[in-house]
N, C-alpha and C positions, 0 to 999 in steps of 0.2 A: 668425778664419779668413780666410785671403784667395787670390784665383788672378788673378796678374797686372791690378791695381790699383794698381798705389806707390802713387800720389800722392794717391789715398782711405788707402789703409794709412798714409802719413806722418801724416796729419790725425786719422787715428783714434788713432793710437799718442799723439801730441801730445798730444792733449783726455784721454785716462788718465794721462799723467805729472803732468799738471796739478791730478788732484785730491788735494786735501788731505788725506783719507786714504790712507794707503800699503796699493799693491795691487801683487805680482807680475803683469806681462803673459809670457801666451805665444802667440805671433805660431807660428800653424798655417799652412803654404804646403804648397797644392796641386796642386805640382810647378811652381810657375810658372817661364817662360823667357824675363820680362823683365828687369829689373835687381833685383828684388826680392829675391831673394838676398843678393848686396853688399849693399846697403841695411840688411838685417836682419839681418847681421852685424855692420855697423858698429853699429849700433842696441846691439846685444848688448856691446860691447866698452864700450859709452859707458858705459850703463845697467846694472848689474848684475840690477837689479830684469829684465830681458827675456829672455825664452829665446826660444829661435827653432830650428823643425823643420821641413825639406823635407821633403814626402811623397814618394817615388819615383814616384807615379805619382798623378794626378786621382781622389780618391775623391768629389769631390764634397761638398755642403756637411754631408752627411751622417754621411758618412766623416772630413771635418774635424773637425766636433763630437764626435763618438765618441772620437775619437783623443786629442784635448783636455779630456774629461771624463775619461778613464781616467788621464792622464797627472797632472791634479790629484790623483784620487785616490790614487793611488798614493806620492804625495806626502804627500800629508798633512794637504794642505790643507782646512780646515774649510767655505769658500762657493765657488762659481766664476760666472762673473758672463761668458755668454753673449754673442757679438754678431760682426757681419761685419766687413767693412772698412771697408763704407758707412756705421759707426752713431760719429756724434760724439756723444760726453756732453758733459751740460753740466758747471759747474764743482763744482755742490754734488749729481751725479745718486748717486753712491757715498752719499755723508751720507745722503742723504733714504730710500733702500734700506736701512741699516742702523739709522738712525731706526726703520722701518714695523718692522722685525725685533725692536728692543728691545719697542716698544709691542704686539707682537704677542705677546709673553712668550717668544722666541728661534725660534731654525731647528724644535725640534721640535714648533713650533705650523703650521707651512705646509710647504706643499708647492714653493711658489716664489713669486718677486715679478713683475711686471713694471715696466717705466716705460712712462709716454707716450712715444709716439712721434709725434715731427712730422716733419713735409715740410721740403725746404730752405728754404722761405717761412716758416716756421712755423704752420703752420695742421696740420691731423691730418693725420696720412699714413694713405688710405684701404686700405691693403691690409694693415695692421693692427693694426684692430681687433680689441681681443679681446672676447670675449662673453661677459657679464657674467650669473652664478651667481642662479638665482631665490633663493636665499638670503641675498641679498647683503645685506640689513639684519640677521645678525644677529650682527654686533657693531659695533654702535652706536657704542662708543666708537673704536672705528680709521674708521668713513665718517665720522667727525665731521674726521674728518683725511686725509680724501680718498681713504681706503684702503678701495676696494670687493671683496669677493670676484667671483671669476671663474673660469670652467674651461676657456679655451683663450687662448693668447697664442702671439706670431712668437718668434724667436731675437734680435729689433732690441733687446736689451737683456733677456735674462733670468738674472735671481737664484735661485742654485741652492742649500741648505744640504747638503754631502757626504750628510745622512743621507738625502735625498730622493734621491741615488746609488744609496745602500746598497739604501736598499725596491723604489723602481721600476725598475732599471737603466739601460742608459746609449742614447742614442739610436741607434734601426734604423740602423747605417751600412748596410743592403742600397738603402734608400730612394734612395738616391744624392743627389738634387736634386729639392726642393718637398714641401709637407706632411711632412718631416721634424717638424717643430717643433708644428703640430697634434695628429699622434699620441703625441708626449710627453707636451705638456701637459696635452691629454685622458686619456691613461691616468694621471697621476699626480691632475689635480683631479676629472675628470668620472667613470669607471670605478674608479678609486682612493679614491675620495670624500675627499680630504685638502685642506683648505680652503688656497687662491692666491689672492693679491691681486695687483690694480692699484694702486701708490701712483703717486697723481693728482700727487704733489710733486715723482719724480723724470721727469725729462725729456731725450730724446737726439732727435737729428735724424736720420734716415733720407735719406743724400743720393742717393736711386734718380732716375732720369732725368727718370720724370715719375709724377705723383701720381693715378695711376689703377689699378685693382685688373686682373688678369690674365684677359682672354677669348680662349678659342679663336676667337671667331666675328671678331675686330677686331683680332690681335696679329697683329704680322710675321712671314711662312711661314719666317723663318732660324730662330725662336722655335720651329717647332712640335713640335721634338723632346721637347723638357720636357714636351709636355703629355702626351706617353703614362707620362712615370714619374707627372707628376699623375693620371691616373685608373688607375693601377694601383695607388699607393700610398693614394688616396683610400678602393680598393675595399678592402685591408685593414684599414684605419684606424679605417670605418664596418661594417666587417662583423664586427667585434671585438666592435661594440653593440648587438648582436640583429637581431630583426626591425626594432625603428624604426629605426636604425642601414644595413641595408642598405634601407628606403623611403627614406631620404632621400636616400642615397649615386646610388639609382635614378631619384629624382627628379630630382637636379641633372644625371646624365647626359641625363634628356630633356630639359630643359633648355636646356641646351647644345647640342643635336641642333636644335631650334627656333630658336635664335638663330643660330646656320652657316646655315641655313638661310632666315631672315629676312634675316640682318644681315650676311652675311659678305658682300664687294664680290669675291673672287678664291678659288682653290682651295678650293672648294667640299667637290668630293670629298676631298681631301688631308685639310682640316680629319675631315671624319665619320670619316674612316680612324683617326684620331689618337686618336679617343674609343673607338673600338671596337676598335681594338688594344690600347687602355689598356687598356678592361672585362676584356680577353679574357685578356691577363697578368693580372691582378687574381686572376684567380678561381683562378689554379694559385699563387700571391703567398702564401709562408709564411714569411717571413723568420723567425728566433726572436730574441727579448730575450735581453740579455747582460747579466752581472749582475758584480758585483767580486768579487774571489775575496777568500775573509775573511784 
């Protein structure tokens, strides 16, 4: 999925032709208006393995995925294998996901895979992290091989078996942008109870600008529009999971209310407004799951 990026979209496209096992790309544009277009036509002409589709208008990264997982399926295709523009894989990250798949006894043992995600440096990239399943010791023989269960991972690299399509359905394109990818992963491992792993083997770079996770209280005022779909779509996300689900959804917004607060140097007001306008969409926030038509 990309929205006026080339030259992250060149690098990315590159690091997928490169791996060893043969994978169709489908290059999602979200209406971009810089040269991305030509580019990904050419692209398309060279490569036959590349399809490439302008959005008519910005749905965001939301609406890119949706679009993208309907369009595999509809296809025919059996895995689909998640990611932006920012995510270079490495050369063996395909292998090492279809490895953890075989050892896992196929697609209809998981719910999804993730990779490691590093920072341009290679060190982890802090924004994320997925958070690892208190069950995660029980199959012994896959952590032996670096494959921990988990119930929440990003879009930086996720592995999808069609059948995991079929049961949970296809990502809230209503979400537009941010915590898209939380609420998937969470209803398919955490609410779903369908065991996801982390294979600790496959590895991609996340080349985001800079390697620090997203605060209201310390991110740039041009930034703060993102953060009301963040607490709007937070508030659905977490109020799907009960009462503990909406304490904590409640916690993290005081939270964040205290660090504006403490921590914020400028638009103080602007910032509180941002969460409480989130909260406030949140609670009329019914988008419905979409599912594939059989």
């Amino acid at each position: 999925m990309t929205h006026n990026r080339l030259e992250l979209l060149k690098k990315c496209v590159a690091a997928l032709e490169a791996q060893p096992e043969r994978c169709d790309i489908l290059l999602v544009d979200n209406a971009s208006d810089d040269r991305t277009p030509q580019w990904a036509e050419q692209a398309h002409s060279a490569n036959d393995r590349i399809s490439y589709v302008r959005l008519e208008q910005n749905t965001g990264g939301a609406g890119g995925f949706h679009f993208g997982m309907k369009w595999a399926v509809e296809r025919g295709y059996r895995f689909v294998w998640l990611m932006d523009d920012d995510c270079i894989v490495c050369g063996d990250s395909l292998q090492r996901l279809l490895e953890a798949d075989s050892l896992l006894g196929g697609p209809e043992q998981y719910g999804f895979l993730s990779s490691v995600v590093l920072w341009k440096d290679g060190c982890d990239c802090v924004m994320n992290h997925p958070t690892v399943d208190k069950r995660y010791y029980t199959r012994i023989e896959a952590l032996k091989e670096g494959i921990i269960r988990i119930n929440q991972a990003t879009f930086v690299s996720l592995f999808l078996p069609i059948g995991t399509i079929r049961e949970f359905g296809y990502v809230i394109r209503e979400y537009f942008i941010w915590n898209d990818d939380i609420e998937y992963t969470r209803r398919i491992a955490r609410r779903g109870k369908k065991p996801s792993y982390l294979v600790g083997q496959s590895q991609v770079y996340h080349m985001m600008e800079n390697n620090c996770g997203n605060s209201i209280a310390t991110d740039d005022i041009a930034r703060l529009w993102r953060y009301v779909y963040a607490y709007r779509n937070e508030s659905y996300t977490y109020r799907r999971e009960g009462l503990v689900g909406i304490a904590k959804y409640t916690l993290r917004c005081a939270r964040d209310v205290v660090q504006v607060l403490a921590c914020a140097k400028d638009h103080k007001i602007r910032r509180l407004g941002a969460i409480l306008r989130g909260a406030a969409k949140g609670i009329v926030f019914h988008p419905k799951v979409e599912f594939p038509a059989e």
